[in-house]
C-alpha positions in Angstrom: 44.6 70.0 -29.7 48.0 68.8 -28.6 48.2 64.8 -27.6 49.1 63.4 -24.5 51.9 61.1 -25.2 51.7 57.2 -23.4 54.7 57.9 -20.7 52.8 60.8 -19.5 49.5 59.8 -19.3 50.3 56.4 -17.6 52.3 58.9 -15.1 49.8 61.0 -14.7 47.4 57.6 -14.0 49.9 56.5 -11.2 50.2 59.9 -9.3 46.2 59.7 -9.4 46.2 56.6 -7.6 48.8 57.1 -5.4 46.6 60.6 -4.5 43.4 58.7 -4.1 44.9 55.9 -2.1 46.6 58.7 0.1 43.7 59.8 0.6 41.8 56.8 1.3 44.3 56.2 3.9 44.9 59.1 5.4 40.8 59.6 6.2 40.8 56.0 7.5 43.7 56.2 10.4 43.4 59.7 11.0 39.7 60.6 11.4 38.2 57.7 11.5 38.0 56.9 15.2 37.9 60.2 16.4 34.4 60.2 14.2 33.5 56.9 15.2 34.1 57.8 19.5 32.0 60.9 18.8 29.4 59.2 17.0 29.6 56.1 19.9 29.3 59.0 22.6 26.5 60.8 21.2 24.3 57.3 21.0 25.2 56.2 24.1 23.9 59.3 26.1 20.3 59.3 24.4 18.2 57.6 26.6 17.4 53.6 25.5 15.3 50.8 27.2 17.9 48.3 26.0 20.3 46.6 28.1 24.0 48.4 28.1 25.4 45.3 26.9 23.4 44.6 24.5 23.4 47.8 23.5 27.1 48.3 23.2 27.5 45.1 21.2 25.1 46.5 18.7 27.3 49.7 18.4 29.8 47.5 17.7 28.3 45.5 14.9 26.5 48.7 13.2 30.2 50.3 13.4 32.2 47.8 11.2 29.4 47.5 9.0 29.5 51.2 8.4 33.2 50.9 7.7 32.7 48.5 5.4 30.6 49.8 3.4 32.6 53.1 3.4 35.5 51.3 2.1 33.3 50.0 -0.5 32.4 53.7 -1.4 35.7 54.7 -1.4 36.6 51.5 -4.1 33.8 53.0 -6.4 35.1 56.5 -6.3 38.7 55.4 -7.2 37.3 53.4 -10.0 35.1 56.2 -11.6 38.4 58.1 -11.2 39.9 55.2 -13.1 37.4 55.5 -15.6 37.6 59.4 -16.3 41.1 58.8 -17.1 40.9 56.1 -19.3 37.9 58.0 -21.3 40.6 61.2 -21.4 42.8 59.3 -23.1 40.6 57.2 -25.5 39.4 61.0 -26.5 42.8 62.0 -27.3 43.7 59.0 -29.2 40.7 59.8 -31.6 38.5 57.1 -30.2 34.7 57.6 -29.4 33.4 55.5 -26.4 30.0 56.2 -24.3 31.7 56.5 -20.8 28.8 56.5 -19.1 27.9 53.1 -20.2 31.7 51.8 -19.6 31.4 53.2 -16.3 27.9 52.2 -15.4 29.2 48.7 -16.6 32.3 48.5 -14.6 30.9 49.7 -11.6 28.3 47.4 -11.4 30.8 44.2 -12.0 33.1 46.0 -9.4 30.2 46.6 -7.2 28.5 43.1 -7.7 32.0 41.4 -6.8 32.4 43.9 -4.0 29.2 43.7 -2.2 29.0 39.7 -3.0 32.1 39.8 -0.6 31.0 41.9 2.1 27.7 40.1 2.4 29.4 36.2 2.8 31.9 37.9 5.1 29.0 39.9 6.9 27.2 36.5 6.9 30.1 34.5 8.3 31.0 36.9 10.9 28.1 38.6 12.6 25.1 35.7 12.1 25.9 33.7 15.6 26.0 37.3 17.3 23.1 38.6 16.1 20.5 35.6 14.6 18.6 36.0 18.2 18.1 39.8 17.7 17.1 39.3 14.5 14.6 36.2 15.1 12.9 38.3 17.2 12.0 40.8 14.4 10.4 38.2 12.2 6.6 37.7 11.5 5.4 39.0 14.8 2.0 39.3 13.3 1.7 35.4 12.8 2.5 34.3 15.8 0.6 31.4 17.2 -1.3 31.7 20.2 -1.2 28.4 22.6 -3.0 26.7 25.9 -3.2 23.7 27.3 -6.6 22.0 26.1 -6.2 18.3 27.8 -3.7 16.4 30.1 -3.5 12.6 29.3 -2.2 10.9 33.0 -1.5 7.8 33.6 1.9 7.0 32.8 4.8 6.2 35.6 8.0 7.2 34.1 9.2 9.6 30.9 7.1 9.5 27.7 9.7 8.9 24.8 7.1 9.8 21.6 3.3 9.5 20.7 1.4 9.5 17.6 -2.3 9.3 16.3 -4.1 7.4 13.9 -4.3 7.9 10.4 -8.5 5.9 10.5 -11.2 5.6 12.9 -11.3 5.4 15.5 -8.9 8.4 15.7 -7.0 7.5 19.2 -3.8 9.3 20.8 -0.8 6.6 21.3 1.8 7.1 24.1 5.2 5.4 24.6 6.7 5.4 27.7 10.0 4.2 29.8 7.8 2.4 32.1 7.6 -0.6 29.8 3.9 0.4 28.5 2.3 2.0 25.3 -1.1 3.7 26.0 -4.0 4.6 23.7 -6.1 7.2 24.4 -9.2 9.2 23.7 -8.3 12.3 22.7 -11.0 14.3 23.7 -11.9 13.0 27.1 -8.4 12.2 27.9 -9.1 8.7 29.2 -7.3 5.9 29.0 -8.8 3.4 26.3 -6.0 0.8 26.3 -2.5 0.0 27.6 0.2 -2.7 26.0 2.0 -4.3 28.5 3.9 -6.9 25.9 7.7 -5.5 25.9 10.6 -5.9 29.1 12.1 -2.5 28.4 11.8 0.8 27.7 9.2 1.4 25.0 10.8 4.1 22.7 8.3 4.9 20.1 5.2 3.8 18.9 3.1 4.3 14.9 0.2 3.4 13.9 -1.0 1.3 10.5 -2.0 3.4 7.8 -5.7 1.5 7.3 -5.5 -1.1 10.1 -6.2 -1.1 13.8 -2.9 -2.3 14.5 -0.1 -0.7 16.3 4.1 -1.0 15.9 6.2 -0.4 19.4 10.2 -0.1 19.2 11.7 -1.0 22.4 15.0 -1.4 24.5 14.5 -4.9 24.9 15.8 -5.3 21.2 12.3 -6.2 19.7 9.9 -4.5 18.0 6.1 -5.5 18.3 3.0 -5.6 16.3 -0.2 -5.7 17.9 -3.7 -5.4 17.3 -6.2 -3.3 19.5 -10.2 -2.6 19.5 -11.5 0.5 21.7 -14.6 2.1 21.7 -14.6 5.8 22.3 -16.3 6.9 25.1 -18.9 9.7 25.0 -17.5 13.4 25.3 -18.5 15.4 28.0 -19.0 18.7 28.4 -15.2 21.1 27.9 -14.5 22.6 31.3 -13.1 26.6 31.2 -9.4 26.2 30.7 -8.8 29.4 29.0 -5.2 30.7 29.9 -3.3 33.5 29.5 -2.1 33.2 25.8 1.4 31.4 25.2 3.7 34.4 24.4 6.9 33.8 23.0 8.6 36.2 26.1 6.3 34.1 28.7 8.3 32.1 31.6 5.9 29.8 33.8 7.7 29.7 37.0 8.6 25.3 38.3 7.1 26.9 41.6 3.9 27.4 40.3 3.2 23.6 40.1 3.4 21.3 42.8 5.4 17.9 42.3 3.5 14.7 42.5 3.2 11.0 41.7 0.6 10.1 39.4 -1.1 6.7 39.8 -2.1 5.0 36.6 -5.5 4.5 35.2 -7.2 1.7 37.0 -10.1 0.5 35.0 -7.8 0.8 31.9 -7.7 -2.7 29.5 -4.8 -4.1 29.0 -3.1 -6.3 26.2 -0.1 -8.3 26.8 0.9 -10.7 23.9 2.0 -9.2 20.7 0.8 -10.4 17.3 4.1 -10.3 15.5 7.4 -10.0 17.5 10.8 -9.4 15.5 13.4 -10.3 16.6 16.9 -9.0 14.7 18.8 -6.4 16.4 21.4 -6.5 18.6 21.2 -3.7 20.3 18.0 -1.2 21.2 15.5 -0.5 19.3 15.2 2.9 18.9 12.3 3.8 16.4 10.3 2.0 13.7 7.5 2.8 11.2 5.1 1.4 8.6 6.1 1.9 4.9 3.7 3.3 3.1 1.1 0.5 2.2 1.3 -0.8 5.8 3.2 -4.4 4.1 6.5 -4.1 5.8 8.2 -2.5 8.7 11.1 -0.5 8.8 13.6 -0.4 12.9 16.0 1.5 13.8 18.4 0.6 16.4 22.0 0.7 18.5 23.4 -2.5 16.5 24.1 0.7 13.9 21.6 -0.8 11.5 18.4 -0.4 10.4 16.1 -3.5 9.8 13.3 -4.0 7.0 10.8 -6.3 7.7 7.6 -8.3 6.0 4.7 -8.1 8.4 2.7 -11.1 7.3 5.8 -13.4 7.5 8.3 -11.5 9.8 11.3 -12.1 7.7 13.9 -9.9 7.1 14.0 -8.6 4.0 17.0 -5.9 4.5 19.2 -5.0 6.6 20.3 -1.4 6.3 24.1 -1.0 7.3 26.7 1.9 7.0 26.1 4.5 9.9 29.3 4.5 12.3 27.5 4.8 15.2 24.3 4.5 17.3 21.1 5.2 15.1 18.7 7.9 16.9 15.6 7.3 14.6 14.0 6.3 11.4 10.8 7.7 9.7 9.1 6.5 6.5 7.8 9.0 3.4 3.9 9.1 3.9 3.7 8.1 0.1 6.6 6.6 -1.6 9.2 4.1 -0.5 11.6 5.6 0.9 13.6 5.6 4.1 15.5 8.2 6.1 18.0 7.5 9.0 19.8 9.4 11.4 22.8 8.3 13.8 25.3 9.5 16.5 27.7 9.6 13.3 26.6 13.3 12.4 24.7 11.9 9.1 21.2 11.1 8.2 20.8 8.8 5.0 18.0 8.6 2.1 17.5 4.7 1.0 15.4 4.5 -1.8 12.7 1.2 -2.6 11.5 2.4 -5.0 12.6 0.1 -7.5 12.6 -3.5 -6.4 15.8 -4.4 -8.4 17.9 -1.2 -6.8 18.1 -0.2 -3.2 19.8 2.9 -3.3 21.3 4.8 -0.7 22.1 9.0 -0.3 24.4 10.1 2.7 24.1 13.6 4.2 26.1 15.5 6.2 24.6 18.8 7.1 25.5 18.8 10.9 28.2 18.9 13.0 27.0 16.7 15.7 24.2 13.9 16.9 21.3 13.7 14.3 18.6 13.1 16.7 15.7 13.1 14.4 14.9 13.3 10.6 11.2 12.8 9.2 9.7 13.6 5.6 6.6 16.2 5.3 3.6 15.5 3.2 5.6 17.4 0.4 9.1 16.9 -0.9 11.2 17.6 2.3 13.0 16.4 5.0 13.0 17.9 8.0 16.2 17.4 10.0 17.2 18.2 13.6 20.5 17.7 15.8 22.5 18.4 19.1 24.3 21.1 17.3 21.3 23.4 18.3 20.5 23.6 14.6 16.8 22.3 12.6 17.3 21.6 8.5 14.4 21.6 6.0 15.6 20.1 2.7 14.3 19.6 -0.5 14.2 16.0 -1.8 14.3 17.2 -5.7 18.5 19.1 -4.7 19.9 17.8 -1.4 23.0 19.8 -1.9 22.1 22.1 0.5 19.0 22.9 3.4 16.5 25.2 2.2 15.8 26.7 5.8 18.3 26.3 8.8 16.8 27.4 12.2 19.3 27.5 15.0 18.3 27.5 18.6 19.8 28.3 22.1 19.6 24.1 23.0 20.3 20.3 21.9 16.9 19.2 19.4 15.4 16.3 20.6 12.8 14.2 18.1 10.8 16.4 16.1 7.7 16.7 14.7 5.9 18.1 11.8 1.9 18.7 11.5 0.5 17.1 8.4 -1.9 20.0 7.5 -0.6 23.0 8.8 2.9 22.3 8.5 4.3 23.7 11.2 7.2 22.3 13.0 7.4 21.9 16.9 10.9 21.2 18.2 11.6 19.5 22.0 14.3 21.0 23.4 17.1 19.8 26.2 16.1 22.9 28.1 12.5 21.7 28.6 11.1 24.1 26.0 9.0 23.3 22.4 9.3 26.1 19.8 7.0 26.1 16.8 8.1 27.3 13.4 7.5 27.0 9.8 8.7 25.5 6.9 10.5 28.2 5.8 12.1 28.5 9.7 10.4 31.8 11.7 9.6 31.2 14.6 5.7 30.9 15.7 5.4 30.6 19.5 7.2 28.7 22.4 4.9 26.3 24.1 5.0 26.8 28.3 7.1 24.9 30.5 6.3 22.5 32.9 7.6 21.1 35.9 4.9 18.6 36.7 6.7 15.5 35.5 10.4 16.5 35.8 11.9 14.2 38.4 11.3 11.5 35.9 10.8 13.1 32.5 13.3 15.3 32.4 15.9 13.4 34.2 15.9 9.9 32.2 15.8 12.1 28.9 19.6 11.6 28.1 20.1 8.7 29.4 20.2 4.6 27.9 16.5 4.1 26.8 16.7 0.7 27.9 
């Protein structure tokens, strides 16, 4: 059997490749967009419920993914060519190689490479155009189904955050721009108490993990502790207010609910001296919370700092500085000592009290705008949300990076996370609250209402003061 010398088989290598890349070529520029119109024509006369825009832009996409994964096809080929010729001339050297396990090798690095490639650049390029189309796809089995159960009225201006109590009695808490926190009975729906103590806006409002004691942030640059008593009153019997079930596609029309003022409770007690009064910031307080214990206080304000507080003496104990601008909130770990922060400055931060000798201190920068929000679940994440029109769950254990990112069509507001279920509702600019999970598909949209707009909606983005 007569050997092939080196010069001519590293010739014969080269014409190869200049054949296969002629031909790679020449089916790319030559056919390839007469195939791709008749393919394009042919779709586009079958009959389709979809709008044509829509439509065309998916043509679009599906087309350069086709072409890119021909071209990825076409790589393979050349290299199995590649791999023929290198076998040929291990064979003629007197060498004996399995080429199907050199080739099965090769073309799965080549193809592991390749593909790794296309899929960041496929990632990159066509997520923004097509994460709605494909959010509407996910878990449409599970999707929640929500109606309105109770109204709570009674307060005169926008209502800025609520929570409920972690003991009995188990009361809903309101904070409002009108200068008042509310408590009310969650099943009746009755006012039970209303805290007339602060001279601005009251901007948020927790409750003490064992005590019947209550923490208000406010724009007057204080933050009160007070202590309240209510009796529940006796339920009566649920009215019909079954509703057509909340469907994600559902639009509730502004003119199907009148405008009008609501007067406030009447026969509603109020309390108008706090316990404990702290006094600190320079600026508005935004937010505040009860570390875990219910011993000290954690506020958040516009000063750019974030104050830690005893409760039984009022001292301050810290004062947590380093955000650039305006803080938006603060929220306390339901079981450990730590702290998270968010700011105008695109950041939220991670102090850790953990250890009494070392306050540490974690900065993360996962958005690209306002951090309006960022609270800890019951597990080992934090839950971040901005104006960037994106929501972040991350895992405490590796912070490098969000485990879920859900990115919506408007500005996020101050989100919230149930304790048991642990689904996350999100307040939108556009006057909308989606529900998802933790691991970010979507559950339901909650309807809109008009009811309270001229004074909700309006003071939303504006000074909280």
């Amino acid at each position: 059997m007569p050997v092939e010398s080196g010069s001519s088989s590293a010739a014969r290598q080269v014409k190869q490749k200049r054949k296969s890349h002629s031909l790679s070529i020449r089916r790319t520029n030559s056919t390839e967009q007469d195939r791709l119109g008749l393919q394009r024509d042919i779709l586009e006369g079958q009959d389709s419920k979809l709008p044509p825009s829509l439509r065309s832009n998916l043509l679009d996409l599906f087309s350069q993914i086709e072409r890119e994964f021909e071209n990825l096809y076409l790589e393979n080929i050349e290299l199995r060519r590649e791999i023929e010729t290198l076998n040929e001339r291990l064979a003629a050297e007197g060498h004996t190689f399995d080429g199907a396990d050199l080739a099965k090798g090769a073309l799965k690095t080549k193809a592991s490479h390749s593909t790794s490639q296309l899929s960041q650049k496929l990632k990159t390029t066509y997520k923004a155009s097509t994460s709605k189309i494909v959010s509407s796809f996910k878990a449409t089995a599970a999707r929640a189904v929500c109606q309105l159960v109770k109204e709570y009225v009674g307060h005169r201006d926008g209502i800025w955050d609520l929570s409920v109590t972690r003991n009995q009695p188990v009361v809903l808490g309101t904070a409002s721009a009108d200068h008042t926190a509310m408590l009310w009975s969650i099943e009746t729906g009755k006012c039970l108490l209303r805290y007339t103590g602060h001279q601005g806006s009251v901007n948020s409002i927790k409750f003490h993990p064992t005590e019947q004691m209550a923490l208000t942030a406010s724009g007057d640059q204080t933050a009160h502790i007070w202590r309240y008593m209510v009796q529940l009153p006796t339920p009566q019997p649920v009215a019909d207010v079954s509703q057509t079930p909340c469907e994600d596609d559902v639009d509730f029309s502004d003119k199907d609910e009148p405008d009008c003022e609501v007067e406030g409770p009447i026969d509603c007690p109020s309390i108008r001296v706090a316990t404990t009064t702290l006094r600190s910031h320079q600026g508005v307080v935004i937010a505040a919370d009860w570390l875990v214990g219910g011993r000290q206080v954690v506020t958040a304000s516009w000063d750019r700092s974030a104050n830690l507080y005893d409760v039984e003496t009022s001292e301050l104990v810290h004062s947590l500085t380093g955000h650039d601008q305006e803080l938006t909130h603060c929220c306390t770990h339901p079981t450990q000592r730590l702290v998270v922060t968010s700011s105008r400055d695109t950041t939220f931060r991670l102090w850790d009290f953990r250890d009494p000798s070392i306050h540490s201190v974690n900065v993360f920068q996962g958005h690209t705008d306002t951090v309006t929000s960022a609270v800890f679940t019951v597990g080992d994440n934090v839950v971040s949300g901005s104006d960037d029109r994106t929501v972040k769950v991350w895992d405490l254990k590796n912070m490098r990076s969000p485990i879920a990112t859900i990115r919506t069509d408007s500005a996020v507001n101050r989100i919230s996370v149930s304790v048991n279920q642990k689904i996350i509702a999100l307040p939108h600019d556009n006057r909308q609250v989606r529900l998802f999970d933790m691991s970010g598909v979507r559950l339901a949209r909650l309807p809109r209402s008009n009811r309270q707009r001229p004074k909700t909606q309006q003071l939303s983005r504006l000074a909280l003061v």
